[in-house]
Kinemage of the C-alpha trace (Angstrom):
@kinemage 1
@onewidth
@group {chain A} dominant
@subgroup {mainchain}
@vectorlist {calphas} color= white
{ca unk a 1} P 92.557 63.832 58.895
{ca unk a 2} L 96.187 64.168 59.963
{ca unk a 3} L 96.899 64.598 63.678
{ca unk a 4} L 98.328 67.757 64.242
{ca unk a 5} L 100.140 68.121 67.628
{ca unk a 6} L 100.638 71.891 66.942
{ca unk a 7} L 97.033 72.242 66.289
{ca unk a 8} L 96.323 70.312 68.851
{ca unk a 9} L 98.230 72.457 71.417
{ca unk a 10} L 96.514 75.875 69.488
{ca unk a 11} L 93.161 74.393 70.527
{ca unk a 12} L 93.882 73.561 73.873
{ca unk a 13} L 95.971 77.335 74.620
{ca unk a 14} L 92.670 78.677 72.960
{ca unk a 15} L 90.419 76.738 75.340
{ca unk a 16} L 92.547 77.458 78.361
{ca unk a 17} L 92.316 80.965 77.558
{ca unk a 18} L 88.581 81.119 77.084
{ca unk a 19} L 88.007 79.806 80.411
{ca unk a 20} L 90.314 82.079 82.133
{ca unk a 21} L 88.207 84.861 80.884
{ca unk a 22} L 85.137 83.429 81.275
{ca unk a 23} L 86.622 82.863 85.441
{ca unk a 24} L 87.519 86.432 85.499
{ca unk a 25} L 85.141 88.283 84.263
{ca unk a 26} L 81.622 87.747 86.118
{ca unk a 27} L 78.262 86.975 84.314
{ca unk a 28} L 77.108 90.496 85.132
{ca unk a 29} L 80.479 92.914 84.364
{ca unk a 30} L 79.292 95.354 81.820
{ca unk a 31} L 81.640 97.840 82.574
{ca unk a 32} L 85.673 97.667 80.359
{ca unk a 33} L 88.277 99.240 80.429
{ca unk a 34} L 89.394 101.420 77.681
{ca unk a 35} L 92.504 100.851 75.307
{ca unk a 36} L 95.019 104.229 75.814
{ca unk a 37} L 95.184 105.820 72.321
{ca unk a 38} L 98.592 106.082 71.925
{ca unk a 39} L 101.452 103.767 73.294
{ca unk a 40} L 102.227 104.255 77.183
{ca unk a 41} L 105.830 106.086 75.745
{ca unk a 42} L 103.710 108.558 73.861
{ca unk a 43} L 103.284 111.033 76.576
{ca unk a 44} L 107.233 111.299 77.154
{ca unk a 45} L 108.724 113.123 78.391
{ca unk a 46} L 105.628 115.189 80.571
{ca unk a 47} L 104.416 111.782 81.494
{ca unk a 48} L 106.895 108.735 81.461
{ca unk a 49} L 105.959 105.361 80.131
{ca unk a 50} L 106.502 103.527 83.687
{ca unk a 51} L 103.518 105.874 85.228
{ca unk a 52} L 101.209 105.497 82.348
{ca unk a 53} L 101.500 101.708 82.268
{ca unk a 54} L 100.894 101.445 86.288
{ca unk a 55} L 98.235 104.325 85.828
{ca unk a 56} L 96.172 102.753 82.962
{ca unk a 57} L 96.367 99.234 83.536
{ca unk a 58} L 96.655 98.884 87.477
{ca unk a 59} L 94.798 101.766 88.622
{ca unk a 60} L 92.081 102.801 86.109
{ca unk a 61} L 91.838 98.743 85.418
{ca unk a 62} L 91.006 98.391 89.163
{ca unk a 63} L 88.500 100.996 89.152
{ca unk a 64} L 86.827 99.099 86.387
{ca unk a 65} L 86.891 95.429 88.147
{ca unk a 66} L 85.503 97.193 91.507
{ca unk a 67} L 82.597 98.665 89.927
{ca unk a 68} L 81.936 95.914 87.954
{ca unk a 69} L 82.131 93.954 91.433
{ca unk a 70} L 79.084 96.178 92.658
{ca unk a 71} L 76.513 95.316 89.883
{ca unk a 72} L 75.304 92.159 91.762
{ca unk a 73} L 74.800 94.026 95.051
{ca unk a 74} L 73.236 97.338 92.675
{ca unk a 75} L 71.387 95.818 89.902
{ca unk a 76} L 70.497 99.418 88.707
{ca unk a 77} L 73.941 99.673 87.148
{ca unk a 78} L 73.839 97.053 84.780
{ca unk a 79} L 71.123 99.292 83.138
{ca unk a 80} L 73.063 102.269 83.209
{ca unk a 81} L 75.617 104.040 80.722
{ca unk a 82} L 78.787 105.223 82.822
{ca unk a 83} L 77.671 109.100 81.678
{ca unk a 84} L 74.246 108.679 83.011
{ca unk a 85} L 75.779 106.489 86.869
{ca unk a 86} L 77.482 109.983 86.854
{ca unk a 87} L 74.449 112.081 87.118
{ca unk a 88} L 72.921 109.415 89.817
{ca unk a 89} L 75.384 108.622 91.736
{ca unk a 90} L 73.696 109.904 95.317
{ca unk a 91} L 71.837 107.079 94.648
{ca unk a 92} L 74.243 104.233 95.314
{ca unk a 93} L 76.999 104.106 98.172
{ca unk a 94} L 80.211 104.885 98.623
{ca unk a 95} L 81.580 102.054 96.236
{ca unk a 96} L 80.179 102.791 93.096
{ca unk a 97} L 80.711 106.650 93.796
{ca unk a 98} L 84.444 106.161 94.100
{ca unk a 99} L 84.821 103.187 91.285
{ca unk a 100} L 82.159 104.557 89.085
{ca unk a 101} L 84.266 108.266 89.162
{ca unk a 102} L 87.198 106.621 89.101
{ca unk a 103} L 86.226 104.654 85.757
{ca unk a 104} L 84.577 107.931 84.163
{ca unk a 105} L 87.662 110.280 85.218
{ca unk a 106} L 90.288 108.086 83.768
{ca unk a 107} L 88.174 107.667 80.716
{ca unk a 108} L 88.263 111.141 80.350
{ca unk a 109} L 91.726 111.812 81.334
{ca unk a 110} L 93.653 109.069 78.571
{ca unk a 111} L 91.323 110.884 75.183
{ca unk a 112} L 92.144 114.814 76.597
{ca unk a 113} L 95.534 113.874 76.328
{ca unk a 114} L 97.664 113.254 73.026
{ca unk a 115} L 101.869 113.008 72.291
{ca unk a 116} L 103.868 116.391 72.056
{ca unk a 117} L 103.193 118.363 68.893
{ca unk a 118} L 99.500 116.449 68.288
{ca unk a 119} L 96.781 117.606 70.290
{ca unk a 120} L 96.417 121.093 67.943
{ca unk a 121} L 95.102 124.688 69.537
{ca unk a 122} L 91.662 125.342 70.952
{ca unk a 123} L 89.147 126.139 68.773
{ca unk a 124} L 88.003 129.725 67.974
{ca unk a 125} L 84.934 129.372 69.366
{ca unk a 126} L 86.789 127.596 72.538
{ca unk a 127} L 88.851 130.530 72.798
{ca unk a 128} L 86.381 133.296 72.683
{ca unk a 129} L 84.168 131.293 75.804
{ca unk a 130} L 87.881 131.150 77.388
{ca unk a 131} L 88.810 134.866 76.756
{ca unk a 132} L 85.366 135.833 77.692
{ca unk a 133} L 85.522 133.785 80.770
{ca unk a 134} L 89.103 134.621 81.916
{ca unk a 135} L 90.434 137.523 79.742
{ca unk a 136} L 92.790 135.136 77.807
{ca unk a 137} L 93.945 131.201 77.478
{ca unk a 138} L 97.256 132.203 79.483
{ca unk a 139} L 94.945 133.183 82.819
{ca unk a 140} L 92.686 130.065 82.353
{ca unk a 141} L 95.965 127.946 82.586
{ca unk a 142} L 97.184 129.904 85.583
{ca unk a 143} L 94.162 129.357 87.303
{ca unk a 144} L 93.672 125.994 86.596
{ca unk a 145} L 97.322 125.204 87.371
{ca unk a 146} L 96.472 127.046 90.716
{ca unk a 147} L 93.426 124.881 91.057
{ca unk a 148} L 95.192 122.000 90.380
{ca unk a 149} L 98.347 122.694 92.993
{ca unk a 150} L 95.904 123.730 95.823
{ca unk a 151} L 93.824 120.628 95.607
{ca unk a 152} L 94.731 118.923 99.328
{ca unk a 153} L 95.188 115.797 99.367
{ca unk a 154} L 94.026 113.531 96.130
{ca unk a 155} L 91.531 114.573 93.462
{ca unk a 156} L 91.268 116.588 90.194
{ca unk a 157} L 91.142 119.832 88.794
{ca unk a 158} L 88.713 120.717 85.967
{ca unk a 159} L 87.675 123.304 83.156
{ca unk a 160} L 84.032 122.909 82.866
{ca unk a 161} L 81.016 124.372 80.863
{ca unk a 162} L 78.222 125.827 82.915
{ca unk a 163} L 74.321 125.344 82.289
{ca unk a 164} L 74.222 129.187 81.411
{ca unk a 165} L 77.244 128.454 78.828
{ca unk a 166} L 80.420 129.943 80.729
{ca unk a 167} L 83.377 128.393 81.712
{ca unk a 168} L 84.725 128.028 84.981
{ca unk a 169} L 87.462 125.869 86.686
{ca unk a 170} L 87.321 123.556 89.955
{ca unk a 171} L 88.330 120.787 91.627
{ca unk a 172} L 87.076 118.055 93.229
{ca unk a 173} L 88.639 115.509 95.805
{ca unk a 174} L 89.444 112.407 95.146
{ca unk a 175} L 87.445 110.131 92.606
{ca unk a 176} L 84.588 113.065 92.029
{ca unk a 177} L 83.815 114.922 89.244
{ca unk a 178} L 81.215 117.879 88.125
{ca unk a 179} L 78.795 115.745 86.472
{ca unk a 180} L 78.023 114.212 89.599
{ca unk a 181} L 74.371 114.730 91.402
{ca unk a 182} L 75.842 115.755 94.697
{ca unk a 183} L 75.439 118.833 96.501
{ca unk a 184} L 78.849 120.185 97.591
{ca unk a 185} L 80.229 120.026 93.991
{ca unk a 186} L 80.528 122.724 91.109
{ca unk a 187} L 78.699 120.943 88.311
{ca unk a 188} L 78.816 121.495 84.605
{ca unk a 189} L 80.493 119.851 81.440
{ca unk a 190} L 84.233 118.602 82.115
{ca unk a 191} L 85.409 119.664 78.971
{ca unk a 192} L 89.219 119.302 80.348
{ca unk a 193} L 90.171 117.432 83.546
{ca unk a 194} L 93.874 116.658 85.147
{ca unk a 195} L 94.606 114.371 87.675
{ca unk a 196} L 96.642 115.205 90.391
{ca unk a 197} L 96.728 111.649 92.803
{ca unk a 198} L 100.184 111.050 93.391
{ca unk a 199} L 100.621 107.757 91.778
{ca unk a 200} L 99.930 109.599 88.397
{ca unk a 201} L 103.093 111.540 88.994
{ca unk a 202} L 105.154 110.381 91.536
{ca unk a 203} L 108.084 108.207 89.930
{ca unk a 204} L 108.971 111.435 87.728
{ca unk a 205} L 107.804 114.101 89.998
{ca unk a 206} L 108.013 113.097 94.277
{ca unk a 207} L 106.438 115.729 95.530
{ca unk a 208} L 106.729 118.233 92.602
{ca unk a 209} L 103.082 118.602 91.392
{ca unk a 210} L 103.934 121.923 90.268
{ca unk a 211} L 106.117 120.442 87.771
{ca unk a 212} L 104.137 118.018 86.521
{ca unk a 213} L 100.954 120.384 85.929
{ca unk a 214} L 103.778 122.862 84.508
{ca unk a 215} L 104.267 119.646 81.973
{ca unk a 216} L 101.238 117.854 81.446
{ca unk a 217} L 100.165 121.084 79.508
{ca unk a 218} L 102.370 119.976 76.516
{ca unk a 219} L 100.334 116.822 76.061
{ca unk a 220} L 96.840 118.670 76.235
{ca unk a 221} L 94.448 117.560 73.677
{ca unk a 222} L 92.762 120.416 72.611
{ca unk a 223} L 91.052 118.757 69.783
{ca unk a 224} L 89.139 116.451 72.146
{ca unk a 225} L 88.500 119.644 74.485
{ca unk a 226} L 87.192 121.477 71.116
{ca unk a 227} L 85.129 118.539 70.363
{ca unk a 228} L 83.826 118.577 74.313
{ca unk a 229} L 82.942 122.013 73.856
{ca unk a 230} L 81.011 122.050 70.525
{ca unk a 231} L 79.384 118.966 71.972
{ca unk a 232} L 78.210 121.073 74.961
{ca unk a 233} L 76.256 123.635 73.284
């Protein structure tokens, strides 16, 4: 056979490359980080492509390689689906509670989001538990927007679906959410779930969270929220 150098050099890049994943990625990670579903300029001009490119692949990816980090010391989570850690997360410490939320939360956040113009209208059956929860879809967005604004500090603010089927907003501080088995928290179904830590609004924003909840409500996904919901039942 012909010596190829360029062949040659594929192989070896290919090589290279398999061993710097193999390096960075330990024998027990089971955990990944998911693609976003649109380009990181999608969002624009509620969320800027500079933020969503630090958000996704620096914060959420960080999330991801921590917990990941905490199998070894927690073998339990290697036999765990991120849903179920969720629901059994008094079980582990501090770590996996605020990597583990942090990796469901931003999973979450990326799919209830899609560009301008995309993400459709809540369903009709969405908007009669809304109207029957709130009186209309214009009060559920002022009092999640209020939610949202009056969280101190980091966290999130969520719409959520009850055991006994209603709707209700809350928030929770930093990396917690309400399908987690702890007992200061409101829990039910996230069906829709905005985060309000600085660094996923700050280069656009400052300090204007107002403004950026104001915006971020152009990018909802309420096909994914419909979906949520039906799913709920």
């Amino acid at each position: 056979m012909t010596h190829n150098p360029w062949f040659h050099r594929l192989l070896c890049s290919l090589a290279a490359l398999l061993v710097t994943l193999a390096q960075a990625a330990p024998a027990w990670a089971q955990f990944s980080l998911p693609p976003l579903p649109y380009g990181p300029e999608a969002l624009e001009p509620a969320i800027d492509a500079t933020t969503m490119t630090i958000h996704h692949d620096r914060h959420h990816g960080a999330y991801v390689a921590n917990l990941n980090g905490q199998i070894k010391a927690n073998p339990k989570l290697a036999n765990l689906s991120l849903d179920a850690l969720q629901g059994q997360i008094s079980q582990f410490p501090a770590a996996v509670r605020n990597n583990g939320g942090g990796h469901w939360n931003h999973s979450q956040f990326w799919a209830v989001m899609a560009p301008p113009g995309q993400g459709g209208s809540p369903s009709e059956a969405l908007l009669a538990a809304i109207n029957a929860s709130f009186g209309s879809l214009e009060a559920m967005q002022t009092q999640f927007s209020q939610a949202a604004a009056a969280r101190f500090g980091s966290g999130w603010a969520w719409l959520i679906r009850k055991a006994d089927g209603s709707l209700a907003i809350t928030s929770t501080a930093n990396q917690d959410n309400p399908l987690m088995d702890l007992p200061e928290l409101e829990r039910g179904t996230p069906l829709l779930g905005l985060d309000v830590w600085e660094h996923a609004y700050y280069l656009r924003y400052q300090n204007r969270r107002p403004d950026y909840i104001s915006a971020w409500w152009s990018v909802v996904n309420w096909e994914e929220v419909n979906r949520r919901f039906a799913a709920s039942a």
